[in-house]
N, C-alpha and C positions, 0 to 999 in steps of 0.2 A: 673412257673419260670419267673423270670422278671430280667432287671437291678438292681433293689434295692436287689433282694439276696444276689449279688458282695457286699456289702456291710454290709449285716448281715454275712455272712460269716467271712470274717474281725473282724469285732466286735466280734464275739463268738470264734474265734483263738485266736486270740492278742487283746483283749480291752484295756490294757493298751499301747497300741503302738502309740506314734504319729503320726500323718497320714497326718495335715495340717499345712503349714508354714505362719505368717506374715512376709515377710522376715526371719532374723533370726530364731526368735522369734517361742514359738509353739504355734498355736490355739488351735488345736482339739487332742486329741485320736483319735485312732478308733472307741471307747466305745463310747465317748462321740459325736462325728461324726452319727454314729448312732441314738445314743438317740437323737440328737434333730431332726434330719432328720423324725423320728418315732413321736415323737411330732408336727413336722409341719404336716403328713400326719394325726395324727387325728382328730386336728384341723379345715383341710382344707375340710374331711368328716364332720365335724359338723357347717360348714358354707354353706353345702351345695352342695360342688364341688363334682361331682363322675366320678368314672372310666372313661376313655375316655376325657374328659373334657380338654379342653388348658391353656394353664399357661405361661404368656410371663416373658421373661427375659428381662430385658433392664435395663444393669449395667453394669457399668467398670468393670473389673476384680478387684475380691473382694474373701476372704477365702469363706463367706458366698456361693458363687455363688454354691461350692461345695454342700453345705448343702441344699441349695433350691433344687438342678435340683434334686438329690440323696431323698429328705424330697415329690417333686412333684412325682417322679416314687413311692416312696412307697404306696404312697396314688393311682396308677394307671392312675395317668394322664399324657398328653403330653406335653412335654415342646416346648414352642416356643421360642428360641434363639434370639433373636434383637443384630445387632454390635451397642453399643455404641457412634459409629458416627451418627447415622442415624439425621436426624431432628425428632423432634416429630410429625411432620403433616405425615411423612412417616411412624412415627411407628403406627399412629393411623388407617393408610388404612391396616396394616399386622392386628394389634387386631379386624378390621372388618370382614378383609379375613378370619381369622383363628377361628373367635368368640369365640376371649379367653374372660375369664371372670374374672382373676384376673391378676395382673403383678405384681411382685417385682424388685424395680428399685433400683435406686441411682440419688440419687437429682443432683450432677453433673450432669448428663446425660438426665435426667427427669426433668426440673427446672420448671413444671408447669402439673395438671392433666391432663391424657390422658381422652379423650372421649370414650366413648363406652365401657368401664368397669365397673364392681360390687364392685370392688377392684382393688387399688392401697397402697401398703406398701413398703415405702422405709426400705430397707434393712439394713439400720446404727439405725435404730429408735427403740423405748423401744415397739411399734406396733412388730417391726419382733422377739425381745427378749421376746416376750411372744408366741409368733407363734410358734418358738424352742424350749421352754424352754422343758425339758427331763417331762416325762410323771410321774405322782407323784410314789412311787417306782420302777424307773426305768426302769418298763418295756418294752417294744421295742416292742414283739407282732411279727407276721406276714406279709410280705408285703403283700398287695394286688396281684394277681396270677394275669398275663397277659400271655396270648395265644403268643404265637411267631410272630402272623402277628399285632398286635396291633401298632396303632401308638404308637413311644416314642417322638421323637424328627421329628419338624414341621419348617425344614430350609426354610427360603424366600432367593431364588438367589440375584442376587445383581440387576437384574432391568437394564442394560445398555443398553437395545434394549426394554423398555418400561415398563410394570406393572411387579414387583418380581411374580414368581410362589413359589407357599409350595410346598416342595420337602419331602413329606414322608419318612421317615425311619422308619422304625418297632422295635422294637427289637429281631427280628432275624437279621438282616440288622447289628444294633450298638453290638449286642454278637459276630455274624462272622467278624467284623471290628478288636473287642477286641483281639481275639482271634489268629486270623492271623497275627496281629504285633509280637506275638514269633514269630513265622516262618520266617516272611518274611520280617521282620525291623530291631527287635533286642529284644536280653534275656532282660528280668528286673529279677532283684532280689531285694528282702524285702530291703534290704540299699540301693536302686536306689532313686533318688528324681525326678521327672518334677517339673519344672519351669514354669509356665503359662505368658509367657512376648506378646506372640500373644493375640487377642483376644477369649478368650473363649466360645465367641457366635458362632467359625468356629471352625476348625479342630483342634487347639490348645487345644479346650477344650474337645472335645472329645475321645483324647489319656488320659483323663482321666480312661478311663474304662480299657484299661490293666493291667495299673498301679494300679487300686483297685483289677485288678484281681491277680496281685502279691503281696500283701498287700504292697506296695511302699509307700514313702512320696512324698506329694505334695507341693509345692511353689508357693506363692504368690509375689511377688518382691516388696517391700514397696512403690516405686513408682506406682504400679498399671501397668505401660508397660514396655518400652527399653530403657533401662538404661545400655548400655555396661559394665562399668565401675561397675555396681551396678550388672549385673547379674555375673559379673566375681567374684566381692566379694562374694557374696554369694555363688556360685558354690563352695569358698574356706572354707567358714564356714561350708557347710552344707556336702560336701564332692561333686565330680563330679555329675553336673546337666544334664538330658534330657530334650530336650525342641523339640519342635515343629517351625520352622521359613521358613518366606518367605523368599526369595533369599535376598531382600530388609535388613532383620535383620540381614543376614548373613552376606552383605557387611560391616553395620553397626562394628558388631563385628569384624570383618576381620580387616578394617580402627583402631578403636578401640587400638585393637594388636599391630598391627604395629607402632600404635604413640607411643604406650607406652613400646616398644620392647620388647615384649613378646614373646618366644620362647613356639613351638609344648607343650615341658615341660610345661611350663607353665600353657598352654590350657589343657594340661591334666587333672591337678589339679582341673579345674573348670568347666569342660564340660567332660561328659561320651559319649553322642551322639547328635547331632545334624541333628532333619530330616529335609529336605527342601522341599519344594512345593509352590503347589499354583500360580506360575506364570512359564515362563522362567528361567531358569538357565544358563547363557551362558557358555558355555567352558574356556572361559580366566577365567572366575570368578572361579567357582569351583578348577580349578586349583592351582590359587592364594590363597583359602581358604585354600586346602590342604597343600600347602606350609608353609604357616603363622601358621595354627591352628591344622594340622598334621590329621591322619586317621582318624578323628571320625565322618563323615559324610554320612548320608544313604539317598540318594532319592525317593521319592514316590510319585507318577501321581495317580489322582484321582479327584473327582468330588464330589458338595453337592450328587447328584446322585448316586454317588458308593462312600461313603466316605471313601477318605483314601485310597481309596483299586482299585487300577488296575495295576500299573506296580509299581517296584521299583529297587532302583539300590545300590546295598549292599556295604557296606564300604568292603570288597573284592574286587569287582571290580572295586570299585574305587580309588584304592591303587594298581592295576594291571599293574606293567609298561612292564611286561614281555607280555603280550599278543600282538599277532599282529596286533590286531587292537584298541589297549588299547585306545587310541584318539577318536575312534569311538565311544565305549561305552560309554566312561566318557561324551559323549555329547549326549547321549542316555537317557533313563527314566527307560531302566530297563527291567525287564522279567516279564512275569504275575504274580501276589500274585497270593497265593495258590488257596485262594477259587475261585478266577474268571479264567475265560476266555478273551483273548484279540485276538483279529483278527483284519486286516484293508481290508476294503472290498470297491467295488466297489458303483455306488448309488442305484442297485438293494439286494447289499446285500451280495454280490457274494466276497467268500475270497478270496483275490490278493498274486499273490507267494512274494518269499522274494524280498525286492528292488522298490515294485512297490508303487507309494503313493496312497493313502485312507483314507477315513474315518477310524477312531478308533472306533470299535465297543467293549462292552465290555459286558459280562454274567453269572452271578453269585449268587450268595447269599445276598451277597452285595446291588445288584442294587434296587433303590427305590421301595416302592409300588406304586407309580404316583405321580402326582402334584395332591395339594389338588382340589377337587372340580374342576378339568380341565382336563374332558375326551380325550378334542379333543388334546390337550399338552401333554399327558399322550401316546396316539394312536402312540404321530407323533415322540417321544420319544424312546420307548421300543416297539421293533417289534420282535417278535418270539421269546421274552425273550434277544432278544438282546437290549442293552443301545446305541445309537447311539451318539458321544460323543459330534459333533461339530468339535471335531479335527481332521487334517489333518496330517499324517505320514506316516511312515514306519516301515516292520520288516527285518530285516537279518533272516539270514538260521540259525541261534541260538537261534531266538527268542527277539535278543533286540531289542525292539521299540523305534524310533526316532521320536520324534516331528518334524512339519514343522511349523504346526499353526493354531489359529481357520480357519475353513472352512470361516468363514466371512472375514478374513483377507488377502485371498488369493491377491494376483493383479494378472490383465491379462494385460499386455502392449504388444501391436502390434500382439495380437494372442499368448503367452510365458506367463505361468506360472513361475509368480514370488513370490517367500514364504519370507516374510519378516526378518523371523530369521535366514533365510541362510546372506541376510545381513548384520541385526546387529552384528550377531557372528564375522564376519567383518572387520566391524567397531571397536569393541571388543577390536582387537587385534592394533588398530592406536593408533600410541604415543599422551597421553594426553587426551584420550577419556577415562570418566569416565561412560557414560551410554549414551544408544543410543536407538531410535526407529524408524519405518521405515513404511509408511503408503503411502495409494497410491493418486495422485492427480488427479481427470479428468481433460482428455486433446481432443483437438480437434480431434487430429492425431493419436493418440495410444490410444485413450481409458483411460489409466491408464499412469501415469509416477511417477516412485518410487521419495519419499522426506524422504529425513533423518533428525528428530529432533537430536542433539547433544547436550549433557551437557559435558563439559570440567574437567579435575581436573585443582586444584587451579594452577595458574600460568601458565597454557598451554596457548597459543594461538589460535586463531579459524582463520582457514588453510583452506577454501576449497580445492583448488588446490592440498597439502597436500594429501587429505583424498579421493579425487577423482584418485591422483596417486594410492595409497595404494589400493582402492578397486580395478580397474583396472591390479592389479598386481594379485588378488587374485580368482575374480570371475569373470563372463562373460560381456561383456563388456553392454550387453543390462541388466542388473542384477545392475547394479552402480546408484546409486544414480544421480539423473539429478539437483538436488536442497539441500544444508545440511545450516538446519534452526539452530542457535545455541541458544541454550535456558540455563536458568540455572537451571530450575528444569523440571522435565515429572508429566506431571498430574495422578493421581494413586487413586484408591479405598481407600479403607478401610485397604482393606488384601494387598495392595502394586503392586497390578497389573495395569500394565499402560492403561491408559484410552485411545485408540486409536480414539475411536469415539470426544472424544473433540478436538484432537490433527489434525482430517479430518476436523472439524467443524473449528479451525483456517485457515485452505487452503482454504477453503470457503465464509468464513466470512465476 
């Protein structure tokens, strides 16, 4: 059994059923989704590649990408994901780390040969259209059978504390991922569409597999990323879209809405669900979302590590005005998904009752098989089958788990634990703050003194005094920002999470 059965499955239900979108527009079948996917895997056997073997991705999002990752599993290999952004000198130390041996790219993205390959085929070229083309009477065949602990997919983290680690996932790991989004995100059914407007190299393209697992249709958005205005249309075309977005694309859409005064109704029409993850979510924001874009948004805390899968927060509860601590949740992350375990423990390990803050440890099905080739990362990672997240929170006596923030982010000033997203939340709420972060500066006398970055909406004025009142109204007085830098943009990844380490490296500099 492997990920590519999801897939011949499909095809032998419904071959005739469209499966993949160029925007509008339809690529594939499911039939024919299959057949060339069965075509690239025998091909990629008779160049040589065998089971086990790596396979880098490094492509914008593309229909194709579908057909490679789904054409690489058939064939028994593991796929290695590259974001799009990367440089190429970075993607050539991952094709080292991982010793892949072919890539399929996209010459945007790849505008010159990677080193340390047997193979490179850009993806758009008459090289990948014979790679696919369906197998001369159509046969399709068998996927290659993979063990449940087998690598599928070989994610490199993002590197902002030094060399990316490969974060192993198996395909027991990416089946129990697929699997638990019914339970614990949301139903799909056959007429449901994803939208791929995130990068597919992360968690956007991974909610691929429920969605094969429902025989669903997929979407490509013709511009390749977020295009509000473009994902709205087509949401209209194709009938309400699921997507996957960081908070970052939320806003995006949210702003979007509102210029173009669109009513909940509206958003109906074009959007079925919207998950959110991947960074912070503040309270004011999700709020505002609801408002603007009306109930259809589910949140889900996770990691390359446990992808997808450790807490989430169900569009129930976040449509919950009746409960009494309805405010508390909606700034929360959620309850465990099914297959895993969540607990916040002390730093021997030791579960902390409700209220008290710890580490996020998580245990499951889910959690990686290690970092590739990094015993000792691997050791300092998963201890007693526990994931140790980095993250710092809390549970209530119900089980929702609260974010405080990476363990690294923590500040100490004058001997006080200070969590920077109790700030920002904040901040959040000051008239004319658009977006905010909050990082700590050495100081002679206290060790740490909190600095707020500020980005403004348009026409606001930048007010310390202002914002210094306001926190002071809200939170402790040693908790206030001592310094608010006003910036017009926050530096961010890839996947939209703020760089705080460059943002230190400014105070310093």
């Amino acid at each position: 059994m492997s990920l590519a059965h999801l897939l011949l499955r499909q095809a032998r239900l419904d071959p005739a059923r469209t499966a993949i979108f160029d925007g509008p527009r339809p690529w594939a079948t499911y039939g024919q989704w299959a057949a060339r996917s069965a075509g690239l895997a025998q091909r990629l056997h008779a160049e040589g590649l065998e089971p086990g073997d790596r396979v880098v991705l490094f492509m914008r999002n593309h229909p194709r990408y579908l057909e490679l990752l789904w054409g690489a599993w058939w064939a028994g290999l593991a796929v290695v994901p590259v974001n799009a952004k990367l440089h190429p000198a970075e993607v050539e130390w991952i094709v080292a780390d991982a010793g892949a041996r072919w890539a399929f790219v996209t010459c945007d993205v790849a505008d010159r040969p990677l080193a340390g390959l047997q193979r490179q085929v850009d993806a758009e070229s008459a090289d990948a259209d014979a790679l696919l083309a369906p197998l001369a009477g159509g046969a399709i065949g068998e996927p290659v059978p993979r063990a449940p602990d087998d690598l599928a997919w070989l994610f490199y983290t993002s590197g902002t504390t030094g060399r990316p680690k490969g974060v192993m996932l198996t395909q027991r790991n990416l089946m129990t991922m697929g699997l638990g989004y019914f339970v614990d995100v949301d139903p799909i059914a056959p007429d449901d569409a994803i939208v791929y407007a995130a990068p597919m190299s992360h968690g956007c393209g991974i909610y691929a597999i429920p969605h094969l697992m429902a025989g669903a249709r997929h979407a490509l958005p013709a511009s390749g990323g977020v295009d509000p205005a473009e994902l709205f249309a087509l949401g209209r075309a194709l009938g309400p879209l699921s997507t996957f977005a960081a908070p970052t694309i939320v806003k995006r859409l949210v702003d979007h809405a509102e210029a173009a005064g669109l009513t909940p109704a509206d958003a109906a029409a074009a959007f079925k669900t919207i998950v959110y993850g991947g960074a912070p979510m503040y309270l004011a924001d999700i709020e505002r979302a609801l408002r603007v874009l009306g109930p259809r948004f589910v949140q889900i805390y996770g990691q390359g590590e446990t992808p997808m899968v450790a807490t989430a927060l169900s569009r129930r509860h976040l449509a919950d005005d009746a409960h009494p601590r309805a405010r508390e949740r909606r700034a929360s992350v959620g309850v465990a998904q099914t297959p895993v375990q969540v607990r916040v423990a002390d730093a021997q390990g030791r579960a902390l009752p409700p209220g008290e803050i710890g580490e996020v440890l998580v245990r499951g099905d889910t959690v990686m098989a290690g970092y590739w080739r990094n015993p000792e990362a691997t050791a300092a990672a998963v201890r007693d089958g526990w994931l140790w997240t980095g993250d710092v929170g809390c549970l209530d006596a119900d089980g929702f788990l609260t974010l405080k923030d990476r363990s690294k982010d923590l500040l100490i000033s004058g001997g006080s634990n200070i969590y920077p997203r109790e700030v920002e939340e904040v901040l959040l709420t000051a008239p004319g703050v658009a977006e905010a972060a909050v990082v700590g500066a050495p100081d002679a006398e206290w060790g740490e003194v909190v600095v707020a970055f500020v980005v403004l909406r348009p026409g606001a004025v930048a007010d310390a005094t202002a914002l210094d009142a306001h926190c002071l109204d809200r939170i402790a007085r040693f908790k206030r920002p001592k310094r608010y830098l006003f910036v017009d943009a926050l530096p961010k990844n890839n996947y939209g999470k703020v760089l705080k380490t460059e943002l230190r490296a400014r105070l310093v500099g």
